[in-house]
LUMMITOR-228912 format. One record per residue (C-alpha): residue number from 1; residue in three letters; x, y, z. Coordinates in pm, 1 decimal, m for minus. Layout:
+------+------+----------+----------+----------+
| resi | resn |       c1 |       c2 |       c3 |
+------+------+----------+----------+----------+
|  NUM |  ALA |        X |        Y |        Z |
...
+------+------+----------+----------+----------+
END
This chain:
+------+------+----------+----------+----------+
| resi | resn |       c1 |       c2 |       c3 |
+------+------+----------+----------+----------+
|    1 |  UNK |      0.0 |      0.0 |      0.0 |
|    2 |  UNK |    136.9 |    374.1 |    m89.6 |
|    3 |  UNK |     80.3 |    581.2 |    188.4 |
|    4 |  UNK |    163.9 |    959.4 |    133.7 |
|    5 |  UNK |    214.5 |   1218.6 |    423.0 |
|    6 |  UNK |    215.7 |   1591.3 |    297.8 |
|    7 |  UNK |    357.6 |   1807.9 |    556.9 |
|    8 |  UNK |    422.8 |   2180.6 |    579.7 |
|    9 |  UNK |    685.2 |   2335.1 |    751.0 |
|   10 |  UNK |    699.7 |   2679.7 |    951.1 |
|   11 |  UNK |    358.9 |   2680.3 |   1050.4 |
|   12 |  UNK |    333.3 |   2974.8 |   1269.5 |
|   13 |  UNK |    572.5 |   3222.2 |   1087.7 |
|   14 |  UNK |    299.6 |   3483.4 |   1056.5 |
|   15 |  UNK |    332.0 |   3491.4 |    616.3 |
|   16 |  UNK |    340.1 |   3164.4 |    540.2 |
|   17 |  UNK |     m3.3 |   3009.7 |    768.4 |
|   18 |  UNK |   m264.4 |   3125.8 |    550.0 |
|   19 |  UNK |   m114.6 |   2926.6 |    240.5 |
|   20 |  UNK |   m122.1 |   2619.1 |    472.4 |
|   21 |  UNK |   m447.7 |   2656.9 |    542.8 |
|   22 |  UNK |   m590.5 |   2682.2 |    223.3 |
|   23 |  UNK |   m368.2 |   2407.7 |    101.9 |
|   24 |  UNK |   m549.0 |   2199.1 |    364.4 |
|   25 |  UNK |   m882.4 |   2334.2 |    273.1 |
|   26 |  UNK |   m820.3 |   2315.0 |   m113.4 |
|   27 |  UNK |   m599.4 |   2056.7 |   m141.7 |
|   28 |  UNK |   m431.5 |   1754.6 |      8.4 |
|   29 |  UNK |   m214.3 |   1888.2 |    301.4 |
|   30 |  UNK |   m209.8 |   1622.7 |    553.6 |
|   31 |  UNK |    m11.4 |   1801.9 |    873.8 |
|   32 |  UNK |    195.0 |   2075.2 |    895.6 |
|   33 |  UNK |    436.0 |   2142.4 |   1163.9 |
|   34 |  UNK |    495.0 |   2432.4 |   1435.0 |
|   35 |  UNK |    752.1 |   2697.3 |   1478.8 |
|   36 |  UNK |    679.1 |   2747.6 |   1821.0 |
|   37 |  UNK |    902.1 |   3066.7 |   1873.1 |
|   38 |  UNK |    776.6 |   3260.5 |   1646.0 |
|   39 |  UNK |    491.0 |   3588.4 |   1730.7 |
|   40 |  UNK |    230.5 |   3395.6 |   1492.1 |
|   41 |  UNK |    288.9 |   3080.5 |   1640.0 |
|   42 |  UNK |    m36.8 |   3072.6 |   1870.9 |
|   43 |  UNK |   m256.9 |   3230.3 |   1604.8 |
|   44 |  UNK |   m182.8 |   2974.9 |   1382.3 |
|   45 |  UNK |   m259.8 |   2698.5 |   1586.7 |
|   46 |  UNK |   m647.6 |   2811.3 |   1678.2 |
|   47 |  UNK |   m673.7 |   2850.6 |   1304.7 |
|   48 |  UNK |   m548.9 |   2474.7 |   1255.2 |
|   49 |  UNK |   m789.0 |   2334.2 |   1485.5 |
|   50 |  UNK |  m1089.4 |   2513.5 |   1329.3 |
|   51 |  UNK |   m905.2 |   2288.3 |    973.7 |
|   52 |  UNK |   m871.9 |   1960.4 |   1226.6 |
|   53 |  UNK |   m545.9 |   2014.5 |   1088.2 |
|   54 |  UNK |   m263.9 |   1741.5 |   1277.6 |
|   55 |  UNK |     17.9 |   1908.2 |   1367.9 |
|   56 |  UNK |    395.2 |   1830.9 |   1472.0 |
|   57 |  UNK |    692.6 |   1988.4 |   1617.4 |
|   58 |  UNK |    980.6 |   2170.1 |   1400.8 |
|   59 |  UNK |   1250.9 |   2178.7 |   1644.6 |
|   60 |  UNK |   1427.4 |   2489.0 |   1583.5 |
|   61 |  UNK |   1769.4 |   2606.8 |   1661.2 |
|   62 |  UNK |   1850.2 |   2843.8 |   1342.1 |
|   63 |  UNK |   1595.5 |   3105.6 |   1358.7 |
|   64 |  UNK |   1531.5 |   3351.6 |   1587.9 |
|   65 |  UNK |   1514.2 |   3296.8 |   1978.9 |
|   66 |  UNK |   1566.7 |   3034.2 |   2174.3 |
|   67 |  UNK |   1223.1 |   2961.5 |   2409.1 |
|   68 |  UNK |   1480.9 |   2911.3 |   2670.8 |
|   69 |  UNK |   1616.6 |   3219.6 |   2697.1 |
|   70 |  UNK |   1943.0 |   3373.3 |   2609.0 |
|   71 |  UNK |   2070.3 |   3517.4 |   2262.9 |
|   72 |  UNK |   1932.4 |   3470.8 |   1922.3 |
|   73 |  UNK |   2019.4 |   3154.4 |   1772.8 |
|   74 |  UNK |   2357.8 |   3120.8 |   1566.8 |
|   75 |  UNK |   2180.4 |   3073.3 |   1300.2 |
|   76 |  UNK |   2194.3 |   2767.6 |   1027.4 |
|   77 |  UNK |   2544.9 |   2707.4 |    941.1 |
|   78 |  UNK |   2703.2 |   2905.7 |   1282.1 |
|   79 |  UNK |   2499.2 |   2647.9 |   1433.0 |
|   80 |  UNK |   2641.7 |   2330.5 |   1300.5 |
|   81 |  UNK |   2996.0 |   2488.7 |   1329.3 |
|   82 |  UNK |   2880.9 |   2583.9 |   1708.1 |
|   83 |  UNK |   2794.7 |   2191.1 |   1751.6 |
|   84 |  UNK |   3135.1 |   2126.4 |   1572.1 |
|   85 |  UNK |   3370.5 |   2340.8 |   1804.7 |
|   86 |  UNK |   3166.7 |   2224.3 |   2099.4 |
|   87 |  UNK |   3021.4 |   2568.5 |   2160.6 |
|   88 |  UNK |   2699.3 |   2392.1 |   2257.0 |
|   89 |  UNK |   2694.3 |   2123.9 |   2497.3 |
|   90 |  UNK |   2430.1 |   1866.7 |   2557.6 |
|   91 |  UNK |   2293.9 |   2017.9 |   2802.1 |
|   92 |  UNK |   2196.9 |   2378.5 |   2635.9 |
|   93 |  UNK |   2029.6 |   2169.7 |   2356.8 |
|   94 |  UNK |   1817.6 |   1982.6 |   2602.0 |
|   95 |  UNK |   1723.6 |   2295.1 |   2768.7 |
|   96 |  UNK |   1572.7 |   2434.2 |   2473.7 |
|   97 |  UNK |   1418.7 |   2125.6 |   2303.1 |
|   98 |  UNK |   1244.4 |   2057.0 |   2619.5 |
|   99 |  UNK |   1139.9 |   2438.1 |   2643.4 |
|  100 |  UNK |    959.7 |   2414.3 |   2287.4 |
|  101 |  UNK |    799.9 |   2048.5 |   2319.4 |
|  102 |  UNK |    657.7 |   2209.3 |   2666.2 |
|  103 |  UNK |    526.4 |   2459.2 |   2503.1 |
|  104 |  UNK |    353.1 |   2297.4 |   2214.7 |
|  105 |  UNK |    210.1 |   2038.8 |   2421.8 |
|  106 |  UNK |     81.7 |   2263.1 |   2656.2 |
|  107 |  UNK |   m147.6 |   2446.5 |   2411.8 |
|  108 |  UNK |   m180.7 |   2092.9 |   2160.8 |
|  109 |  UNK |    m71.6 |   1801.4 |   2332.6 |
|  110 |  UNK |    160.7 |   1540.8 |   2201.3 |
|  111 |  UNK |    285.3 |   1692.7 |   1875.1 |
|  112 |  UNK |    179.7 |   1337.9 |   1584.2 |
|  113 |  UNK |    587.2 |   1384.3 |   1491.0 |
|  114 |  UNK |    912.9 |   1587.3 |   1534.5 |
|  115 |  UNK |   1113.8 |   1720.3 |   1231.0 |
|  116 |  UNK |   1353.0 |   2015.0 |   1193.6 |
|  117 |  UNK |   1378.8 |   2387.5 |   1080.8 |
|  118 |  UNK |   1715.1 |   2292.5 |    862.0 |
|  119 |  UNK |   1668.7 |   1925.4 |    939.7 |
|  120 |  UNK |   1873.4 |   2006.5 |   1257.9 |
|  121 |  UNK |   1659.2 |   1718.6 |   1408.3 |
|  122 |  UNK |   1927.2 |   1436.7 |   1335.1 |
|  123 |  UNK |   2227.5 |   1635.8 |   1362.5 |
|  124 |  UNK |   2361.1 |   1368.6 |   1587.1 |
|  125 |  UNK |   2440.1 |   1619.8 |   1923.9 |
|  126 |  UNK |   2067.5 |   1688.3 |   1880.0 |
|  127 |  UNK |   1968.2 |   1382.5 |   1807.2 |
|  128 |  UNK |   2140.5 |   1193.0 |   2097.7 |
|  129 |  UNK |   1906.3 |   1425.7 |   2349.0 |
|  130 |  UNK |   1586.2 |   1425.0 |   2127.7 |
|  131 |  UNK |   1560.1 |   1059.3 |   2077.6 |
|  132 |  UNK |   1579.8 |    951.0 |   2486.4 |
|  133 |  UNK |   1375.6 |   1304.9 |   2537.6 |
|  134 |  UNK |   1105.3 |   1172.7 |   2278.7 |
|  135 |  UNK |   1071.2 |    865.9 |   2472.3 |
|  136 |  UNK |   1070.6 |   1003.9 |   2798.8 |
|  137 |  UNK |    783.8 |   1274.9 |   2658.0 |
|  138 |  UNK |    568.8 |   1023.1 |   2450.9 |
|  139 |  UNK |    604.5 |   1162.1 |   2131.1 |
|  140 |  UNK |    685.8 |    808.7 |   1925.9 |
|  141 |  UNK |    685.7 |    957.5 |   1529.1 |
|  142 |  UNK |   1020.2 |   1130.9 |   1331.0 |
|  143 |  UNK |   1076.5 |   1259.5 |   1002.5 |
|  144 |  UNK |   1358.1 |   1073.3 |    823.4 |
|  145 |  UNK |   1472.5 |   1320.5 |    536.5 |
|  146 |  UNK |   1640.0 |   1049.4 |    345.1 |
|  147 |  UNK |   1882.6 |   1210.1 |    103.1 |
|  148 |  UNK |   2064.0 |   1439.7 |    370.1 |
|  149 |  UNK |   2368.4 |   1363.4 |    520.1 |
|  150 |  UNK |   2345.4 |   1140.7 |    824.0 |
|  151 |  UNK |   1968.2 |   1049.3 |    758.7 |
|  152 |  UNK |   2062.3 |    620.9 |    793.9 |
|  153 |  UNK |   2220.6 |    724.4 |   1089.6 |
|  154 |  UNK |   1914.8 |    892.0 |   1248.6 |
|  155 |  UNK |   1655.5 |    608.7 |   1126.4 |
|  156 |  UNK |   1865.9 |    366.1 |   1278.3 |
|  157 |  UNK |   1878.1 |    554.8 |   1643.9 |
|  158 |  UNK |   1501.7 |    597.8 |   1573.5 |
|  159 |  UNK |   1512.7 |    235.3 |   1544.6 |
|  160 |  UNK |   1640.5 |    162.3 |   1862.7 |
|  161 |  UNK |   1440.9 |    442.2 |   2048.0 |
|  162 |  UNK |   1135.3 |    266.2 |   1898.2 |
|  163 |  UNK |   1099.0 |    588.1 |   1703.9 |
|  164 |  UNK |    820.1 |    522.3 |   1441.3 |
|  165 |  UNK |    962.9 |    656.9 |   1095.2 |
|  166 |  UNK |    819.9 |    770.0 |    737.5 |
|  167 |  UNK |   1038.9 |    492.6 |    488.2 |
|  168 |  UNK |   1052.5 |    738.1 |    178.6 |
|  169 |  UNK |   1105.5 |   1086.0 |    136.2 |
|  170 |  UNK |   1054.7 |   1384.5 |   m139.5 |
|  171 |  UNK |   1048.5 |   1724.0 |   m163.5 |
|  172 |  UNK |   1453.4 |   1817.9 |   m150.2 |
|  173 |  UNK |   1504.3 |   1794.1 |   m547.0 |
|  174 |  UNK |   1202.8 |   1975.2 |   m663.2 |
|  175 |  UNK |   1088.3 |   2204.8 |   m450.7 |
|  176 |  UNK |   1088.6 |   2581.7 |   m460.8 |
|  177 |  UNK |   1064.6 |   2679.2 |   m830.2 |
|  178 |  UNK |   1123.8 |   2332.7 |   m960.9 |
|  179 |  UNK |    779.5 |   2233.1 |   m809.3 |
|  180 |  UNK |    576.2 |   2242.2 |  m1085.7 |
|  181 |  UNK |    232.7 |   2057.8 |  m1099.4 |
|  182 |  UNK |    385.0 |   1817.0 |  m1439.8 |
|  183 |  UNK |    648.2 |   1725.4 |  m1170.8 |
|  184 |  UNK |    446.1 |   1646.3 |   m911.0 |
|  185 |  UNK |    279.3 |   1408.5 |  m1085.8 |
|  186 |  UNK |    578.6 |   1241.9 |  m1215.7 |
|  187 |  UNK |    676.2 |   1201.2 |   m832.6 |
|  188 |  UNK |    340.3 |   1070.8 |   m723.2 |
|  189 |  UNK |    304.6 |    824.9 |  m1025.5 |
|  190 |  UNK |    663.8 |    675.3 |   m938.2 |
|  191 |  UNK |    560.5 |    646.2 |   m541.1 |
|  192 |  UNK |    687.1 |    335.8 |   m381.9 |
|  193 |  UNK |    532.8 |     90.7 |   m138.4 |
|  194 |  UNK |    507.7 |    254.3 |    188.8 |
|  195 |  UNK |    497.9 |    581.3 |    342.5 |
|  196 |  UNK |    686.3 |    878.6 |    218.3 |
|  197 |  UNK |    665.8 |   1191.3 |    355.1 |
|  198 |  UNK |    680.4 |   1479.3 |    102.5 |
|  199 |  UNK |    788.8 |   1817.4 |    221.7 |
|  200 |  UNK |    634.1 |   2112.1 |    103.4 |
|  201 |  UNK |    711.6 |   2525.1 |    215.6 |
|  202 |  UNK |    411.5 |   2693.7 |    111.6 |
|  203 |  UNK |    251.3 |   3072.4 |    109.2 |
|  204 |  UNK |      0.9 |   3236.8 |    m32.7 |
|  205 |  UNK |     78.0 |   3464.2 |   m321.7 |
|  206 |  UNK |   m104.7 |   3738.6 |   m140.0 |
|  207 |  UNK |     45.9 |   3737.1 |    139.1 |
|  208 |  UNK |    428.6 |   3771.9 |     88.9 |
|  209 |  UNK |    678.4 |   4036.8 |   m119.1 |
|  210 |  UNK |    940.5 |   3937.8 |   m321.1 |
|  211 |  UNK |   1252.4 |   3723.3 |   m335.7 |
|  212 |  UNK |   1380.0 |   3389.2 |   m421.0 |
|  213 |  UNK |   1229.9 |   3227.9 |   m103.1 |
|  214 |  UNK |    910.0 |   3389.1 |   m217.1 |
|  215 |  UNK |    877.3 |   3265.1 |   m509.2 |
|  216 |  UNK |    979.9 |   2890.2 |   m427.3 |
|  217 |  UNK |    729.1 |   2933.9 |   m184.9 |
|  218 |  UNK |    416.5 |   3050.6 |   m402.5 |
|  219 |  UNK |    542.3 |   2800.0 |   m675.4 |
|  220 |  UNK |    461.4 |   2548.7 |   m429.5 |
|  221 |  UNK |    159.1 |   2621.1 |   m303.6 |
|  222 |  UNK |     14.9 |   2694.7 |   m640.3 |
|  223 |  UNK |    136.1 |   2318.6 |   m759.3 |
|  224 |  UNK |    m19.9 |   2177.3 |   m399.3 |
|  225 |  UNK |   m352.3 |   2325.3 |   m441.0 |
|  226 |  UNK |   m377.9 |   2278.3 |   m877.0 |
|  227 |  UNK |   m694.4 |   2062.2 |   m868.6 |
|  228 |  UNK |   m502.7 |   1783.3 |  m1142.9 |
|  229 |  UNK |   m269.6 |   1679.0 |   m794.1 |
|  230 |  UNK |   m589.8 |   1533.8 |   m667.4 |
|  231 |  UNK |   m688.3 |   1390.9 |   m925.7 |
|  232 |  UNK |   m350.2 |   1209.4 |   m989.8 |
|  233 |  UNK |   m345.2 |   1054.4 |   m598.2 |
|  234 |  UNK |   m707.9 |    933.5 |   m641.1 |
|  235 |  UNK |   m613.2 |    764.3 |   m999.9 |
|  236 |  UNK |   m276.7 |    614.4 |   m871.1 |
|  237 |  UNK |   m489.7 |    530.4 |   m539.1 |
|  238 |  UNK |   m281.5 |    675.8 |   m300.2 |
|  239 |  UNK |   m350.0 |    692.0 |     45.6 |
|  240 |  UNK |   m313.0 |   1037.9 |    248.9 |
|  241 |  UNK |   m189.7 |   1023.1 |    593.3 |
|  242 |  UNK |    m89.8 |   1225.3 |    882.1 |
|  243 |  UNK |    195.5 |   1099.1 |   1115.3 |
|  244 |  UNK |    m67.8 |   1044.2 |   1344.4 |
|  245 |  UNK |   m164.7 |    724.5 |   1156.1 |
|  246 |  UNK |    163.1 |    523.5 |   1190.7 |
+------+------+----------+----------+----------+
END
């Protein structure tokens, strides 16, 4: 059986939530997950219960402040050199990854899954305190982003946690402006047994100004939401899941 998970990231940065919604509404968004330092972060999630829309944690230590307190994050590559030089120990990242998965759960619940802003989620310093932290907290699902470095590594600690997985992944070699609807449906034609997560960064095209990111980011959402994606998973049978089903 081909099981597909859609999943948006950044939910709660203030431009990017109403594209996510809609793309639930109008298309087949399955779960999105939560930025949960960022100003829009609560407005966004009374909006995705009013969509029954399942949502997960994306553990952030690139962007912005840490829940935690202290100084803004390093940002995405100061970061990995930080974890590199030892500039953060294990015990600042458990500090902060507990501050954000007490936060979401105590306006959610258990988030369905964990992933990462930057996949910083199986960076293995982070990953060594988020796996035993995930069991401890009772949150049992990960994103796998096969096809970045050190993904086998991180599905086989997820393995031993017990850490249910996704086994496919897409989204990393056509997204952004390469995500066009003719694409798409190549990708969901050529599916493979199980479940793959795809990845999507969406916005509406009313609601952000210009730029690269913008653009990748429309280009998405306009592919997501073009009614022929529909029609191609109900053809090819697909089945669309949420983390929450695993």
């Amino acid at each position: 059986m081909r099981k597909l998970i859609i999943n948006a990231d950044d939910f709660g940065d203030a431009p990017f939530t109403r594209g996510i919604l809609e793309a639930r509404t109008n298309g087949p968004l399955t779960s999105a997950t939560v930025l949960v330092n960022t100003e829009g972060a609560e407005d966004a999630i009374a909006s995705a219960k009013k969509h029954s829309l399942p949502l997960g944690l994306h553990l952030n230590f690139t962007h912005g402040a840490p829940l935690s307190g202290g100084e803004p994050f390093f940002g995405r590559i100061t970061f990995r050199q930080a974890l590199e030089e030892g500039r953060m120990d294990s015990a600042e990242i458990t500090k902060e990854a507990e501050a954000q998965l007490a936060w979401f759960t105590e306006r959610i619940g258990t988030p369905t899954h964990i992933d990462g802003h930057h996949h910083v989620h199986i960076l293995r310093p982070v990953l060594d305190v988020l796996a035993p932290l995930m069991v401890k907290k009772g949150v049992e699902r990960m994103r796998i982003p096969y096809g970045i470095p050190g993904a086998q590594e991180a599905k086989a600690i997820c393995d031993a946690h017990g850490i249910r997985t996704n086994d496919h992944f897409i989204g990393l070699d056509f997204g952004w402006e390469k995500c066009t609807p003719q694409r798409l449906e190549e990708e969901l034609r050529g599916l493979p047994e199980g479940v793959t997560e795809y990845m999507v960064h969406l916005a509406h095209p009313e609601d952000i100004g210009e730029g690269a990111e913008t653009a990748g980011r429309t280009q998405e959402f306009t592919t997501l939401t073009h009614p022929r994606i529909m029609e191609v998973i109900r053809e090819e049978g697909i089945e669309l899941v949420s983390y929450a089903d695993l």
